[in-house]
C-alpha positions as CSV (number, residue, x, y, z in Angstrom):
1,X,58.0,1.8,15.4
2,X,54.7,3.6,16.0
3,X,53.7,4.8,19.6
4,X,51.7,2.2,21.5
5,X,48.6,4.1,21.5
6,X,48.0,4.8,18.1
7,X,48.5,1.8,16.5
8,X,44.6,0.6,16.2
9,X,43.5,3.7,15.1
10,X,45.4,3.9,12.2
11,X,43.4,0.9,10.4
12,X,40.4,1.5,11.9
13,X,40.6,5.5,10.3
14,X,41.4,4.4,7.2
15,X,38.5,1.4,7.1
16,X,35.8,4.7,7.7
17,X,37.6,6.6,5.5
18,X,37.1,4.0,2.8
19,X,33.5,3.8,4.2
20,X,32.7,7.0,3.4
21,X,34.4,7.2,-0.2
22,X,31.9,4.4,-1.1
23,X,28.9,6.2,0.3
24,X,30.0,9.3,-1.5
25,X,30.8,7.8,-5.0
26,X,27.3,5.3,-4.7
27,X,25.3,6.2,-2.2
28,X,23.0,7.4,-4.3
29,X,23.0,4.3,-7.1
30,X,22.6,2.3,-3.8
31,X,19.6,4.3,-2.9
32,X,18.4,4.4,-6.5
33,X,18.2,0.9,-6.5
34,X,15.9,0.2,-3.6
35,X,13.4,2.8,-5.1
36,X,13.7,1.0,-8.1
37,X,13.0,-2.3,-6.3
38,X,9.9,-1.1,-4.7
39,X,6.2,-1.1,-6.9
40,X,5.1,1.9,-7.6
41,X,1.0,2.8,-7.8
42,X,-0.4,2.0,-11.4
43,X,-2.4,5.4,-12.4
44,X,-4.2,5.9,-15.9
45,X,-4.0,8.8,-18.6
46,X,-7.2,9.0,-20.7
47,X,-7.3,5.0,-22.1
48,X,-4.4,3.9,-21.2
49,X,-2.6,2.5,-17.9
50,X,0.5,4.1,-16.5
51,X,3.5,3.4,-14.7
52,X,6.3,5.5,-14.2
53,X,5.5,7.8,-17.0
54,X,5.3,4.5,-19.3
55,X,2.2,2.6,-20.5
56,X,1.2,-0.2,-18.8
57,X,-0.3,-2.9,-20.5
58,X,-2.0,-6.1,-18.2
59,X,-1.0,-9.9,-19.1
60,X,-2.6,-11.7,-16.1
61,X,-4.5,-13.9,-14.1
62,X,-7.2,-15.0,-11.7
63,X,-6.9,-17.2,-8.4
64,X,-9.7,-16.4,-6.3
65,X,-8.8,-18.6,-3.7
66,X,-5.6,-16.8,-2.6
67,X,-7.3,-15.8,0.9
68,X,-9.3,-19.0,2.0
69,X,-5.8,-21.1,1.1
70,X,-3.4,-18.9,3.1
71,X,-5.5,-19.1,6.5
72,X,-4.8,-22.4,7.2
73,X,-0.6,-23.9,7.0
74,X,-1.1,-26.9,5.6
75,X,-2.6,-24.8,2.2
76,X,-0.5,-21.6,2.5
77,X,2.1,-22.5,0.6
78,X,0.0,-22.8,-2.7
79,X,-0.3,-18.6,-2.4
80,X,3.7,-18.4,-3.1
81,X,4.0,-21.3,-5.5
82,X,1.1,-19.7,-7.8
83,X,2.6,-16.1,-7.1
84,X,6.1,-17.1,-8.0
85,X,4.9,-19.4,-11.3
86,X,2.5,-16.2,-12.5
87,X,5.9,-14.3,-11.8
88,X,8.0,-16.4,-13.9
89,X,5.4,-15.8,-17.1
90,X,6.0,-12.1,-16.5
91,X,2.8,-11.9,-15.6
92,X,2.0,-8.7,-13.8
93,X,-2.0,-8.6,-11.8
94,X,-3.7,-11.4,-10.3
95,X,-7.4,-11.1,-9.6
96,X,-8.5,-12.6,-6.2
97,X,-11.5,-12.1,-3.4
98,X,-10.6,-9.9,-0.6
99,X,-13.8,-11.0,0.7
100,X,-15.9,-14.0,2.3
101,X,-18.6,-13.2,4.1
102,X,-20.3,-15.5,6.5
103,X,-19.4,-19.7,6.6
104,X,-16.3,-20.9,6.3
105,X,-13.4,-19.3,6.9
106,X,-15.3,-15.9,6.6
107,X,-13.3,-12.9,6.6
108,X,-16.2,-11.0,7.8
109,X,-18.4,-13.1,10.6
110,X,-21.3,-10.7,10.9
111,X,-21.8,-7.4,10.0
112,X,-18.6,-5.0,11.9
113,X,-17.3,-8.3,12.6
114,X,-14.3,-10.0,11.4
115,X,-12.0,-13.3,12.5
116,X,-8.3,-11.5,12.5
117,X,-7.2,-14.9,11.4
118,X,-8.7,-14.6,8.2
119,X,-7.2,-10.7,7.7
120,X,-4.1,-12.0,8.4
121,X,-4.4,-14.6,5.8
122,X,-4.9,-11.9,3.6
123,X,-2.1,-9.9,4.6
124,X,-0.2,-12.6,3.8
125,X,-1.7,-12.8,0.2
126,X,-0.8,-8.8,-0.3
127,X,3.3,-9.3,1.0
128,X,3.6,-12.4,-1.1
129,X,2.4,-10.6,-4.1
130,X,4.6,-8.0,-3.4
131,X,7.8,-10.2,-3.2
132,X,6.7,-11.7,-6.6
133,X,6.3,-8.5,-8.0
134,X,2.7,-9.0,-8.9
135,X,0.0,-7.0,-8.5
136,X,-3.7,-7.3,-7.2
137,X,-6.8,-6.5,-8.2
138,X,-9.1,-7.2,-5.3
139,X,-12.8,-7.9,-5.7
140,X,-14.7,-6.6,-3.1
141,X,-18.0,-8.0,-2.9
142,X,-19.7,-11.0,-5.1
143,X,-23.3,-10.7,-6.7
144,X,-23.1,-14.6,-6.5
145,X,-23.5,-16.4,-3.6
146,X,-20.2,-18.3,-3.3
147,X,-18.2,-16.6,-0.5
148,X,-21.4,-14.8,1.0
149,X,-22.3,-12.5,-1.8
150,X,-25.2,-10.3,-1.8
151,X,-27.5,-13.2,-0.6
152,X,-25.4,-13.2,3.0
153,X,-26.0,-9.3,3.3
154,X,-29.5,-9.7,2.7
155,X,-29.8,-12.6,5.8
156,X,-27.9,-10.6,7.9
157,X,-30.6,-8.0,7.6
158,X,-33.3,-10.1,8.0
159,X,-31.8,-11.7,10.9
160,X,-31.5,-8.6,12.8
161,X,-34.9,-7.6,11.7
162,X,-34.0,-4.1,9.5
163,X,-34.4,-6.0,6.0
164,X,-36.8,-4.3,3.7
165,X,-36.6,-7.2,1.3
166,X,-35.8,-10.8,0.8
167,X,-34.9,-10.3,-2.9
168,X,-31.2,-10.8,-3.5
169,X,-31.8,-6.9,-5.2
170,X,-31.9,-5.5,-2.2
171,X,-28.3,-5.3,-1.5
172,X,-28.6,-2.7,-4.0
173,X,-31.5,-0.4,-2.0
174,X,-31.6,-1.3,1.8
175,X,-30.5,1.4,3.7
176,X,-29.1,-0.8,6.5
177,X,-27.3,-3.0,3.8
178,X,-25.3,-0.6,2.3
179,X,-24.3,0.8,6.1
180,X,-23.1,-3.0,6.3
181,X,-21.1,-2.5,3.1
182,X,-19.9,0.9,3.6
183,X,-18.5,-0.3,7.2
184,X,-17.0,-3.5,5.6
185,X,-15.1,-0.9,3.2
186,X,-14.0,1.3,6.0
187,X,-12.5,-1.4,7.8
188,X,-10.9,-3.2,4.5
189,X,-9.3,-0.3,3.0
190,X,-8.2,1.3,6.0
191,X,-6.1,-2.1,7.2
192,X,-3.0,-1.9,8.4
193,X,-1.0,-4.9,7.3
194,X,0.6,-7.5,9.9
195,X,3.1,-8.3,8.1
196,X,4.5,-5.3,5.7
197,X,2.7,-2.3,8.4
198,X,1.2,-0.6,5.6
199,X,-2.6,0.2,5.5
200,X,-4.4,-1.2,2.4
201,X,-5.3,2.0,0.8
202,X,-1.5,3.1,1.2
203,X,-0.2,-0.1,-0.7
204,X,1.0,0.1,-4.4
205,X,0.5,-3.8,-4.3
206,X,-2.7,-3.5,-4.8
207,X,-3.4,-2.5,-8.5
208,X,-6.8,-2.1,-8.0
209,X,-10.7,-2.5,-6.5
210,X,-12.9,-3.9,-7.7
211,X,-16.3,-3.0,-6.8
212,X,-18.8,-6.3,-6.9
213,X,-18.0,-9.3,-9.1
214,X,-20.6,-9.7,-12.5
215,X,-23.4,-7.2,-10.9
216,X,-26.8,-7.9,-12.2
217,X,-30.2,-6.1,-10.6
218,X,-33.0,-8.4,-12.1
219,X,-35.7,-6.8,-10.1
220,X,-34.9,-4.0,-12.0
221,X,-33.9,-3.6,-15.6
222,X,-33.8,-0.2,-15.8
223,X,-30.3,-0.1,-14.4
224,X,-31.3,3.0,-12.3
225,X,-30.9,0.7,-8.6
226,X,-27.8,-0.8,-9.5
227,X,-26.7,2.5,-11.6
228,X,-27.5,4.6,-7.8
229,X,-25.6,2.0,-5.9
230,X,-22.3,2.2,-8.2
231,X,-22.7,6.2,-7.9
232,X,-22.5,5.9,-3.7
233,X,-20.2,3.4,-3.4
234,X,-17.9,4.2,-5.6
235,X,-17.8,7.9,-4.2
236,X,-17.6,6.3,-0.6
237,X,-14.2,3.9,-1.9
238,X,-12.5,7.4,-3.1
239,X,-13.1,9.8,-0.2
240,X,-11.1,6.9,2.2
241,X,-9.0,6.3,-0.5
242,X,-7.8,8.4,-3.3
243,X,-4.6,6.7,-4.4
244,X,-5.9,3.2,-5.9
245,X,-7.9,2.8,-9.3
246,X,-11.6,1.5,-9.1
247,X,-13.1,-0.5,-11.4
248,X,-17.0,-2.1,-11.0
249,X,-16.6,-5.8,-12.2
250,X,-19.0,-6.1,-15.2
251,X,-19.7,-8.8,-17.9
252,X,-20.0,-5.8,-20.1
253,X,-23.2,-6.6,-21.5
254,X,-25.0,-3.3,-23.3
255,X,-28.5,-2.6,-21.3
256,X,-31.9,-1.8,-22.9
257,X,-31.1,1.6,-23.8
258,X,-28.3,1.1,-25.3
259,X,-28.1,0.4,-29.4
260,X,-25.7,-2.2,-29.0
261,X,-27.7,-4.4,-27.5
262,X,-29.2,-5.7,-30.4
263,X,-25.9,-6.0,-32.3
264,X,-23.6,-7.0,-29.6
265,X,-25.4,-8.4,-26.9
266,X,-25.5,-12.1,-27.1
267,X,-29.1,-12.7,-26.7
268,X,-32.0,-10.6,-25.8
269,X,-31.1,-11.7,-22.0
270,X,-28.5,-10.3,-21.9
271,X,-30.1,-6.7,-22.0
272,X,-32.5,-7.3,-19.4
273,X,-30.1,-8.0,-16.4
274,X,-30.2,-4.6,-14.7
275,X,-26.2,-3.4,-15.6
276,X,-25.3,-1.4,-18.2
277,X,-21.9,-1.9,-20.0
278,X,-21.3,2.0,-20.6
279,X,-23.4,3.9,-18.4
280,X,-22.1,1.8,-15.6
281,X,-18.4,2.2,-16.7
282,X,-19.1,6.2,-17.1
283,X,-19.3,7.0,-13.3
284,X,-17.1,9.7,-12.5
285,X,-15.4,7.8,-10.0
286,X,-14.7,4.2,-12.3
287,X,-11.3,4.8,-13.5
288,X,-11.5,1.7,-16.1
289,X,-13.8,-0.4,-17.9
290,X,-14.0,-4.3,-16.9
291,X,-15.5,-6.8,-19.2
292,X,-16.2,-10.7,-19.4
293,X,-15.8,-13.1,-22.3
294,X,-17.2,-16.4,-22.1
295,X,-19.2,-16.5,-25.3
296,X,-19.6,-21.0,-24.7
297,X,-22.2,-20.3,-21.7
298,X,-24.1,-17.1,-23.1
299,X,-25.1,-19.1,-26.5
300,X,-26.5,-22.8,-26.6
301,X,-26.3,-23.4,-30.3
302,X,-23.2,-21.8,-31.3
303,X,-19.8,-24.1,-32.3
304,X,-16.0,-23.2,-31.6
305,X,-15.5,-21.3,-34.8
306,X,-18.8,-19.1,-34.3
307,X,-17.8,-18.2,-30.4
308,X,-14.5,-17.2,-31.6
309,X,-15.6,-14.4,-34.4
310,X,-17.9,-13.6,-31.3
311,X,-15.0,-12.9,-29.1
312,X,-13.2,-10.5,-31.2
313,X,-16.2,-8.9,-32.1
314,X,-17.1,-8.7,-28.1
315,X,-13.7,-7.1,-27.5
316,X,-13.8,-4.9,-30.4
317,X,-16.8,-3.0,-29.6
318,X,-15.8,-2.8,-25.8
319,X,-12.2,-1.0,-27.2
320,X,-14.5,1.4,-29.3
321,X,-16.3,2.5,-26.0
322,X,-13.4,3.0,-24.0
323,X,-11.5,5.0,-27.2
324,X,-14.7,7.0,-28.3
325,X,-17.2,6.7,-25.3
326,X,-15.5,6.3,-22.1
327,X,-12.1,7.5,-22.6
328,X,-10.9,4.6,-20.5
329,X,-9.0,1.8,-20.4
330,X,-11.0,-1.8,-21.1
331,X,-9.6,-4.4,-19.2
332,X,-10.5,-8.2,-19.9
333,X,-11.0,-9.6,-16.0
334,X,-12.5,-12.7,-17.0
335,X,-11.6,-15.1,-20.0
336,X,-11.8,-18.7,-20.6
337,X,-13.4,-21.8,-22.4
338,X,-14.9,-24.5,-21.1
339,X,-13.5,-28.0,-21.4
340,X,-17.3,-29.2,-20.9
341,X,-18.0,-28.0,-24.3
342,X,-19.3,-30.6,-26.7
343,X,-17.4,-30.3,-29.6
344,X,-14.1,-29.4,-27.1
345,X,-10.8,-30.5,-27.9
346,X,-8.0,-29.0,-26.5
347,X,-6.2,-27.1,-29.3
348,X,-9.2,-24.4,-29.3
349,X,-8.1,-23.5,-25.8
350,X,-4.7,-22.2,-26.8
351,X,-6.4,-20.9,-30.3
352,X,-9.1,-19.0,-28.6
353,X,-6.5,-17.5,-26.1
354,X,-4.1,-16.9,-28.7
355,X,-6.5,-15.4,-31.2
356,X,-7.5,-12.7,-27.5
357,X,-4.4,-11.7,-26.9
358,X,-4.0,-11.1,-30.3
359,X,-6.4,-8.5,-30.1
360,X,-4.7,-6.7,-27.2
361,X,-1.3,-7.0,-28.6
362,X,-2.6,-4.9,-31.7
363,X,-4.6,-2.7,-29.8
364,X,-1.5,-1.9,-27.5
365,X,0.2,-1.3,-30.7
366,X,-2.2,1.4,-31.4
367,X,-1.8,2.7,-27.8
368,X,-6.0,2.3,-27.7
369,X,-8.0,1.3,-25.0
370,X,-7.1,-2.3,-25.2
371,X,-5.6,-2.5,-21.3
372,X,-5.0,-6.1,-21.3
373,X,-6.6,-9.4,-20.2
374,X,-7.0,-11.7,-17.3
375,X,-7.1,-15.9,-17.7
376,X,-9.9,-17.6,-16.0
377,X,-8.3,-19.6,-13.9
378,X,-5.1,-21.0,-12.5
379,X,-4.7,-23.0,-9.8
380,X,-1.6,-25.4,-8.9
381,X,-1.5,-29.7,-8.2
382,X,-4.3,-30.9,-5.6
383,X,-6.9,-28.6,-6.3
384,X,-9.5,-30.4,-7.2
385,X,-12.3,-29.0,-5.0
386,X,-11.7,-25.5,-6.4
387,X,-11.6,-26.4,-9.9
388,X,-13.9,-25.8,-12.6
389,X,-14.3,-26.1,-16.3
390,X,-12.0,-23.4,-17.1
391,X,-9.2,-24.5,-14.2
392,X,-5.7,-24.4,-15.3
393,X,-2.3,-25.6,-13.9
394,X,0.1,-23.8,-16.1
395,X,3.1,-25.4,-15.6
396,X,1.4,-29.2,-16.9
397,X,0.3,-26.9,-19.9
398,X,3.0,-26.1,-21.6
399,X,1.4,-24.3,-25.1
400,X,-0.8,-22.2,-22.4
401,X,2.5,-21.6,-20.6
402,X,4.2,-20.2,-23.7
403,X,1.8,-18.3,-24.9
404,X,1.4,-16.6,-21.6
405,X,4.9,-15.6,-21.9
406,X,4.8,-14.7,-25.4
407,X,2.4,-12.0,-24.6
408,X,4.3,-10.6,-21.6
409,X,7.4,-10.1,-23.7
410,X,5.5,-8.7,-26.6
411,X,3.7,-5.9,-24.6
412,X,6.7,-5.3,-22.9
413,X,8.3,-4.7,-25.9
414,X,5.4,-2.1,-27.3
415,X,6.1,-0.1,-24.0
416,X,9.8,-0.1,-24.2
417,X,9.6,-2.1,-20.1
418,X,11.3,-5.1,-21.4
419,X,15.0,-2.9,-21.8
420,X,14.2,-1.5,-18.7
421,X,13.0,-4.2,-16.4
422,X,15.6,-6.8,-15.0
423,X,12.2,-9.4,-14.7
424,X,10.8,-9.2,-18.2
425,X,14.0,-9.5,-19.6
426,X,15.1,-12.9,-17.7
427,X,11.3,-13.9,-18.6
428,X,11.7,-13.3,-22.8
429,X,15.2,-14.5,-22.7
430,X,14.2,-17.8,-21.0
431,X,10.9,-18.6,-23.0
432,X,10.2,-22.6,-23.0
């Protein structure tokens, strides 16, 4: 019989002793684990993306509307649902607006002014990517005028009577415009998020910024105004935040001096819009290439088949300035076709994105510039308003939904990810 006193000790003693065998034997598998679990920052090396000493190669998507939905409850839930379908592809960066400046549900009331309401419904966007395992790339301005653009900088100026010009341009040249901008930045990047406590510019969520969406400087078609404004803000971005890539948003059309623009270019427009495909991308501080395809709205007498030989031919020459000229990766932001086209029938959708990601996949196995591409657009069920001609709900689309998933579990196996990550390999092993 043991003495009174010591009897509770004795399993209690040898519960912490078993404790602390555990810790010692795998602790560290434990701890492993968790830093496995967490993203880590996407860098690049020469043309090519990098993560954890591995390429990176993008299979993605665009949902613009991620902020505007998750302010209010009744459309916050459409954030996770789209997250977790995009997840379930393998998909790996979504494209959204971390901005809306002026009107409804504007992130950013008036110039230095924001609705916390709206920054919180972006916060929520950033933590539910996160959980998803998806990454952002986060426009930061739009040369359009949905969601404020340039045009809303411009009337805030004029409002408060400091506006040099009413042109749409001068978002590009007033001096008190780009102090609007530049403060807009300081406040973005340096947020610190409700919900995860990590400031924007510190979160490996984020994949990367993207300056302005489609920039275009008509009132000057030299490229030297919008070519000036890259250079400033672009330097501005890295000295608050050093960590993130940067990327300017182009179409990726070649400018008047350039020799391409006579062979690539679509039309002689296309030339005269004030961007420049490579001088643009060849700031010292863009750390990748961005580039449009939507050859069914930049010609009006072209058929399915022609747009198509355009398309590769588009993407080819892009790859061949980021492998000879920029030494960069070319990333696809924007791709679609248009179910408004005449001659449209649905087949060429899932042709013309098989017959793009076709051209990555063979880049990738190159290891050239070729970073990947990003569908124009997704959306989910009872989204009509935001919808367009290019609007997709994957999961009623079943040959877009596979070939989505093809392409994830074909990249991942150029890298070598899909041995090593527990996602892609439920994703290839569970393809519809």
């Amino acid at each position: 019989m043991s003495p009174p006193g010591n009897g509770p000790m004795v399993p209690i003693l040898g519960f912490l002793t078993c404790v602390a065998f555990l810790y010692l034997s795998f602790g560290d598998l434990w701890f492993d684990y968790n830093r496995e679990a967490e993203l880590g920052f996407v860098s690049r090396n020469g043309t090519q993306f990098v993560l954890d000493g591995k390429p990176l190669y993008m299979n993605g998507w665009n949902s613009y509307w991620f902020m505007d939905h998750a302010v209010n409850d009744h459309s916050r839930h459409r954030v996770g649902a789209m997250l977790e379908a995009g997840s379930k592809m393998g998909l790996t960066v979504c494209r959204t607006w971390a901005f809306n400046d002026g009107g409804y549900n504007a992130l950013q009331i008036s110039p230095g002014r924001f609705d916390e309401r709206v920054f919180k419904a972006l916060d929520h966007v950033i933590a539910e990517a996160k959980t998803h395992g998806v990454r952002l790339l986060l426009s930061l301005v739009n040369n359009l005028q949905n969601y404020g653009g340039k045009t809303q900088y411009v009337n805030w100026a004029w409002q408060e009577g400091v506006g040099l010009s009413s042109s749409n341009d001068s978002f590009f040249f007033d001096p008190s415009i780009r102090r609007y901008f530049k403060n807009y930045l300081t406040v973005l990047l340096t947020r610190k998020n409700s919900i995860t406590g990590i400031e924007y510019r510190n979160d490996p969520t984020i994949f990367a910024w993207e300056l302005i969406n489609e920039p275009r400087c008509l009132t000057d078609i030299s490229g030297d105004t919008l070519q000036d404004w890259i250079n400033e803000m672009t330097a501005f971005i890295k000295s608050i935040d050093k960590k993130h890539l940067l990327t300017v948003g182009l179409e990726g059309f070649y400018g008047p001096k350039s020799p391409k623009r006579l062979t690539v270019n679509p039309e002689r427009w296309a030339s005269e819009l004030g961007s420049d495909f490579v001088r643009n991308s060849e700031s010292p501080n863009i750390d990748f290439a961005s580039v449009h395809i939507y050859p069914d709205h930049w010609f009006h007498d072209q058929g399915f088949e022609e747009n198509l030989k355009f398309a590769v031919k588009w993407m080819q020459s892009h790859m061949e300035d980021g492998d000879k000229e920029l030494k960069k990766p070319v990333l696809f932001t924007e791709f679609g076709l248009s179910n408004m086209n005449k001659d449209y029938e649905p087949s060429q959708r899932d042709r013309f994105y098989r017959t793009i990601f076709d051209v990555i996949y063979k880049s990738a196995k190159r290891k050239r510039s070729g970073a990947g591409t990003l569908v124009w657009q997704f959306l989910i069920q009872g989204m009509e308003g935001f919808n367009d001609e290019f609007g997709i709900v994957p999961w009623e689309k079943d040959s877009i939904q596979r070939l989505m998933m093809e392409q994830s579990c074909r990249l991942g196996r150029v890298t070598g990810r899909l041995l090593q990550d527990k996602k892609s390999t439920e994703v290839c092993s569970n393809k519809p």
